[in-house]
N, C-alpha and C positions, 0 to 999 in steps of 0.2 A: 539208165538211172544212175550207176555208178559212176560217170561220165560228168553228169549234172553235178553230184555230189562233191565230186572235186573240183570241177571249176569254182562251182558255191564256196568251199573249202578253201579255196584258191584265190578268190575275189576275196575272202573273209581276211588272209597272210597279208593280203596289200591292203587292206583300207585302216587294219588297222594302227600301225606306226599314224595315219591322218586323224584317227580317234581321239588317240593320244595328243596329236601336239591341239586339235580345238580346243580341249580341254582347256588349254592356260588363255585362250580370246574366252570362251566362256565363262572362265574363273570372272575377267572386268565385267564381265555383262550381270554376274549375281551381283560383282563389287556394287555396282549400281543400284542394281534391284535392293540391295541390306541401306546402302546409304536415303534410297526413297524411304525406306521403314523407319529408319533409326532418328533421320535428321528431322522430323516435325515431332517426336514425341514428347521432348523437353520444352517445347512451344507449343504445347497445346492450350496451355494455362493463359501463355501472349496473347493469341490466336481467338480463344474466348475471349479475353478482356477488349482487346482490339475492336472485335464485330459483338461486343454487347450482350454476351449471351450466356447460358446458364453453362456451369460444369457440365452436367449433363447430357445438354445438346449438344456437346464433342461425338459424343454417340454415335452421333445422327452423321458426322461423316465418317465415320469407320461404316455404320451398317449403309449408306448411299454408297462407296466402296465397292464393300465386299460384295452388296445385290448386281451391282453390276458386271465385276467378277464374275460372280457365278451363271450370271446370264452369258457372257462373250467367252470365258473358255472354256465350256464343252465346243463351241463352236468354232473357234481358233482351232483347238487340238484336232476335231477331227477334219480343220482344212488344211493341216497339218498332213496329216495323213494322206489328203488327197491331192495337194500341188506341191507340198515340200514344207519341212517345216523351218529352212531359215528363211523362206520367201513370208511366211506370217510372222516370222518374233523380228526381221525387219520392219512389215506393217504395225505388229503391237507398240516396238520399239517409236517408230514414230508417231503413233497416236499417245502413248505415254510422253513424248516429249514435250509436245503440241501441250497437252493437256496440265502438266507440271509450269509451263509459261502463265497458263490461264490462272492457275493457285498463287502463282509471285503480284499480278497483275490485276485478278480481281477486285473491283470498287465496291462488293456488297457482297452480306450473307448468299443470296441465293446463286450469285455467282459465282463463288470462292465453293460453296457446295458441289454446283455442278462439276468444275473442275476438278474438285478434288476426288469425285467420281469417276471421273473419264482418268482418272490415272490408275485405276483398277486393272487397266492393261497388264499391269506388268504381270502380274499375277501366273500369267501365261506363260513365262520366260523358263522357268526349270523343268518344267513339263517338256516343253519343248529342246528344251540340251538334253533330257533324260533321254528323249526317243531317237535324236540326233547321235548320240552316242553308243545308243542299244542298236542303231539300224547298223551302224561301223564296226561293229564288235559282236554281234549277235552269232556268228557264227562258228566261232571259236571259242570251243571244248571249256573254256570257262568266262563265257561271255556275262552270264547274271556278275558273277564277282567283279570282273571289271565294271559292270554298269553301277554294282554299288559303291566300287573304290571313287571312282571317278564321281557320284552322286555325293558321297563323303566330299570330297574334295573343290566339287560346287559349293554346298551348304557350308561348308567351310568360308569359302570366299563372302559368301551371304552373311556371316554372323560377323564376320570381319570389318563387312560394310559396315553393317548395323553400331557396331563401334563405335568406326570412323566419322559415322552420320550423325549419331547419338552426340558423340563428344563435340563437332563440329558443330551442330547446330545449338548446344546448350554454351560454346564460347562465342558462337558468332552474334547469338540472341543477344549474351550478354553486355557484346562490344557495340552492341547497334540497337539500342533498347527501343529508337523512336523511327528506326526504317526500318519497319518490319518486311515491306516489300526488297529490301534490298538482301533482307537474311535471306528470304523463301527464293531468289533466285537460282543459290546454288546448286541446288536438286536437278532445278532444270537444264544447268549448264552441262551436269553431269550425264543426264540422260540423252543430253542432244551427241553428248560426244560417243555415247555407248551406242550409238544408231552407226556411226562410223566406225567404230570396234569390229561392228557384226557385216556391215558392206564389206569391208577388205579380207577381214580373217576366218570366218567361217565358211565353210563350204555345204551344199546343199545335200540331204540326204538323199540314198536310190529308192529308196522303197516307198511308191507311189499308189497311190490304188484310184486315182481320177474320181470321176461321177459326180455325184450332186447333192448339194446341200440339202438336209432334210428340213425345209421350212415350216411344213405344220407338225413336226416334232418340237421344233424349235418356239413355235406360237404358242403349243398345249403350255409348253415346260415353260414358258415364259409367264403367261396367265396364271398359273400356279403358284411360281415365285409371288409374284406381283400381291397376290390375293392377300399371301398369308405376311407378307412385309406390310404390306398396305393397312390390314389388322391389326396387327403389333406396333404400326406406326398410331394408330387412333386409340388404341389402349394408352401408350405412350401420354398423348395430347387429353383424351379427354376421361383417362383412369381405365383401369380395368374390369369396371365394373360395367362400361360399356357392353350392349349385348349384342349389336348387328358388327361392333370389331372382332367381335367372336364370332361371330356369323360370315366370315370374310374368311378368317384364317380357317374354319372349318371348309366351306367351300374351295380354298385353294388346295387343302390339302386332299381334298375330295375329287377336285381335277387332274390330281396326279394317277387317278386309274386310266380314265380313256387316254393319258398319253400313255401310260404301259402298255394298254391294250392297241395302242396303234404301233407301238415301235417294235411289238412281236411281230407285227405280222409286215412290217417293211423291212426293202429288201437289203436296203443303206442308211438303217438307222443313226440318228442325231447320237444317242448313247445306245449299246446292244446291252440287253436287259440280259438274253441267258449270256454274256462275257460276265455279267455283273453276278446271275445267281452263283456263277460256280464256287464250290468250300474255300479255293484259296484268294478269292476276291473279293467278297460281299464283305469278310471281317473285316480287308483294309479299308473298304469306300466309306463303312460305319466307321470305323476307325479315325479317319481323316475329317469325317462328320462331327464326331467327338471333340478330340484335337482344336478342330477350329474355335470349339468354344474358349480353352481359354487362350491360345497362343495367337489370335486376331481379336475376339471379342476384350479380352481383359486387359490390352495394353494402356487406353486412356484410362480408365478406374486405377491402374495403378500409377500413371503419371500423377492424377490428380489427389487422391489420397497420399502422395509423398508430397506434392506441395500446398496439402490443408494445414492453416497455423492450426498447431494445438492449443493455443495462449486462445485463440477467439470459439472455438467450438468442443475442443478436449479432446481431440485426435487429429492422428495422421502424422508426418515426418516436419512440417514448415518448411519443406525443403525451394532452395534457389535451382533454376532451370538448368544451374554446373550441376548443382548437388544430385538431379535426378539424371542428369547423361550419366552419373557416375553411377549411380543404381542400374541404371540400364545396361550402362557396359557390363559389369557384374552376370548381370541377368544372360546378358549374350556371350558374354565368354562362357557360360555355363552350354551354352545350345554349342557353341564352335568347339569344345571339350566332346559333345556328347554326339556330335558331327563326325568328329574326325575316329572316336572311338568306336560308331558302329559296325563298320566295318573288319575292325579288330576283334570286336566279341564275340563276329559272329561266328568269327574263324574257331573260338573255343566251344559255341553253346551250336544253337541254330538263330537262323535269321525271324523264325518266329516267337524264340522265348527272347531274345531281345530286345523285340518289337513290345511284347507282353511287360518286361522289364520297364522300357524306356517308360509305358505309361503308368507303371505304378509310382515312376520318378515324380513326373508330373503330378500323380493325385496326392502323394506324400507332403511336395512343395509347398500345392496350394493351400491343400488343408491344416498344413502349417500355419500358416496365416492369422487361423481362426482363433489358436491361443496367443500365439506370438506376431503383433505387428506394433508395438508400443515404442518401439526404439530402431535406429539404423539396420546395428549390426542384426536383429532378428529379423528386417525384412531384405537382407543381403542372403541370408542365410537361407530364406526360400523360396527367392529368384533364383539363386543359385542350383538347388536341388532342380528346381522344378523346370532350369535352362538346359541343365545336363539331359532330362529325360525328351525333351521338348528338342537339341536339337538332333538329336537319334533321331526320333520321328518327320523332322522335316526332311532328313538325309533316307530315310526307309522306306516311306510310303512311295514314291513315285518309282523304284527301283522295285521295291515288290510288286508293283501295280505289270510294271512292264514285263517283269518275269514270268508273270502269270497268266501275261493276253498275246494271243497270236502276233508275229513281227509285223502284219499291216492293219494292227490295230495299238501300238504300240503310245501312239500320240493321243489317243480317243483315252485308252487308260488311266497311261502319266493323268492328262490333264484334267479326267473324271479326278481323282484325288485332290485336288485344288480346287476343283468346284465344289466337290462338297466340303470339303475344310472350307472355303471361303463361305457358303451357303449355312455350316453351322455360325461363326464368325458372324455372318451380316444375325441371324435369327436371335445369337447371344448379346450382341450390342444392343437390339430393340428389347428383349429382358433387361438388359443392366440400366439401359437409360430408366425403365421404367421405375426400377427397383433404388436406383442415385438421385432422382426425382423425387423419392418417398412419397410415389404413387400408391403402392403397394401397403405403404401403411398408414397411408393417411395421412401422414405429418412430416416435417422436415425437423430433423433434430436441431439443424444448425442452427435453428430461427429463422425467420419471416424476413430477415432483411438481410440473411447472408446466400452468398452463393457456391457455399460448400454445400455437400451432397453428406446425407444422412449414413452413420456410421454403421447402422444396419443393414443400407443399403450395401455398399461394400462387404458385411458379413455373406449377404446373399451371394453377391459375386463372386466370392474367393467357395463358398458352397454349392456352387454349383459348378466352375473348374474341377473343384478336387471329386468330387461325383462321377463327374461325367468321363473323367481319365479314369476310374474305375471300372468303368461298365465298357469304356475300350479294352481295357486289361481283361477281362472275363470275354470279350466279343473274339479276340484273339486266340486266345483259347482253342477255337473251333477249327482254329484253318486247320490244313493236313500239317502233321509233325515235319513231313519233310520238302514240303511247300519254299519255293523260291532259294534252293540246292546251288552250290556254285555253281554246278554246271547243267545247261540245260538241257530240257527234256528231248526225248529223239523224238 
């Protein structure tokens, strides 16, 4: 045993200096992943007008997105787990790229939807460097810390993109107002190149656990999603008042028992439910649940609300597609501040009262909102708060998630935190659309002949962000005080 111990020990002195240098190829591969995020959100407003369609149904590709997200990475992660996890963020990476072609090249709504779903790949990407980097590092005496410095140092690159994306796509929009296909190429040029980033400079992880996909785990959990998207999409179309869309999301979520009851009792579960009960894990997956709602769900309501004229409806910024890359950069420098900071605070507090911190940030932000969103500098003021807490949280969850689940389940964790971030995200986008719609009240402020979204609706949005990062900050709370420790447990 003490033989094993040092080799272990010993494998752990040499992989890690390799830890280290992947870190700076997977720094371009977030650069990418931030630039997918950043660079269509100042063209959202285009992108409507272009395919004819309401503010509102912007929605519908965030949550087409994120549902698909959350359906492909519990599944990616744990084939991660089982054949290697740079052999899948090569596959993700090229179906994201593929998929990013399809979005520049699409000739109609339903096409340009699909597409912009199938690039929900990427999603998978930090999950997968997180476990990539915990499998190289895991073994030495203060492996969590390195996985967060390095997790910081990703998310860092991420908020960086998002910038770089932001700003680029609200100059290029602007330089090229009537080839809109020629703007939306760039993303993809970017991602074809990030597929070759990961083929030469990344190396594959050792820690392998083989066997077999769990496909009627993956059916249940699938049917489930479905039901209750499917629900909230028919609320969406035909009001809330609908009673068999209610009868849809109730049954999906109703489906979600015989998949628990089936994933206890297999032997190579899709997601393991007791990794999931235990005190220092169930607060992050609710957590990341949370989260999703407004750091995925709230991005287009805020693109669109800074570029409602207040001259025609009596709110929002009137903002140009520059004017909002510059909100957004704002926005994301606050998250690349709050990136590169978690790791520092943790060193003063613990890695769980900062966790608990970062989301009071977030519900601070939003709910800022709700007195102050009348002028610039007050909705600078809290993107900004709400970026700092926001991007802690992107840089924490997947790093806590790993620190707290066994090394050969390390990919199944990470990527459990992105599924459900992304799964609340797709659920919050089908509330917002409904609620931007002025479904929910009946009326549309802006009048009958404009294609602004009702300024209540927006109220709801920003109240229900700042809510919900509340009840992460209280969820948090529970984990054990000295949960995800620099150094790991024996």
């Amino acid at each position: 045993m003490a033989s094993a111990q040092r080799s272990v020990a010993g494998t752990g002195l040499r992989l890690a200096p390799t830890a280290t240098a992947i870190v700076g190829f997977l720094v371009l591969v977030e650069l990418t992943s931030g630039i997918l995020q950043g660079y269509y959100t100042p063209l959202l407003t285009d992108i409507a007008r272009h395919l004819g369609i309401h503010d509102a149904d912007v929605n519908w590709f965030e949550a087409a997105q994120l549902m698909v997200s959350a359906l492909v990475v519990p599944v990616l992660a744990k084939l991660g787990d089982m054949v290697g996890h740079r052999k899948i963020l090569l596959i993700s990476t090229a179906l994201t790229a593929a998929a990013s072609w399809g979005v520049a090249f699409a000739p109609n709504f339903w096409m340009f939807l699909a597409a912009w779903a199938l690039q929900g790949f990427y999603v998978v990407w930090l999950p997968l460097e997180v476990a990539l980097i915990y499998s190289r590092s895991h073994s030495q005496p203060n492996g969590a810390a390195l996985t967060r410095k390095s997790a910081g140092i990703l998310v860092a690159g991420l908020e960086f993109g998002v910038i770089v994306g932001a700003l680029a796509g609200g100059f290029i929009g602007g330089l090229l107002p009537g080839q809109l296909w020629l703007t939306l190429m760039i993303p993809a040029v970017a991602v074809t190149l990030c597929f070759f980033v990961v083929l030469v400079g990344v190396p594959e992880s050792d820690s392998r656990t083989g066997g077999r996909i769990d496909t009627m785990g993956l059916a249940l959990l699938s049917t489930g999603l479905l039901l209750i998207t499917a629900g909230l999409t028919f609320m969406r179309i035909n009001g809330p008042g609908t009673w068999w869309a209610w009868a849809a999301v109730v049954l999906g979520v109703a489906s979600l028992i015989p998949f628990t009851r089936y994933e206890l009792g297999h032997k190579d579960p899709l997601i393991d439910i007791r990794l999931l009960r235990q005190p220092s894990m169930w607060p992050v997956q609710l957590t990341a649940f949370l989260f999703g709602v407004s750091v995925l769900g709230a991005q287009a309501p805020l693109s669109t609300f800074a570029r409602t004229d207040p001259a025609e409806v009596g709110y929002g910024l009137g903002a140009s597609a520059s004017v909002v890359s510059i909100l957004i950069g704002v926005y994301v420098l606050g998250m690349l501040g709050g990136a590169l900071l978690y790791p520092l605070v943790t060193r003063w507090t613990t890695p769980r009262i900062t966790l608990m911190g970062a989301a009071f940030l977030v519900a601070l932000g939003y709910l800022l909102f709700l007195p102050f969103h009348d002028s610039t500098p007050q909705v600078l003021l809290n993107m900004g708060i709400a970026g700092i807490g926001s991007g802690a949280l992107v840089a924490a969850l997947p790093s806590a998630a790993a620190a707290a689940a066994p090394l050969t389940q390390t990919g199944m964790a990470t990527g459990l935190t992105n599924a459900t971030k992304t799964v609340g995200g797709a659920f919050a986008s089908c509330i917002f659309g409904i609620a931007l719609a002025g479904a929910a009240l009946g009326t549309l402020t802006a009048g009958a002949g404009s294609t602004a979204a009702p300024l209540a609706g927006y109220m709801t949005v920003w109240t229900i962000c700042g809510v919900t990062a509340l009840v992460a900050a209280v969820a948090l709370y529970f984990v054990p005080k000295l949960a995800f420790s620099p150094t790991l447990p024996s």
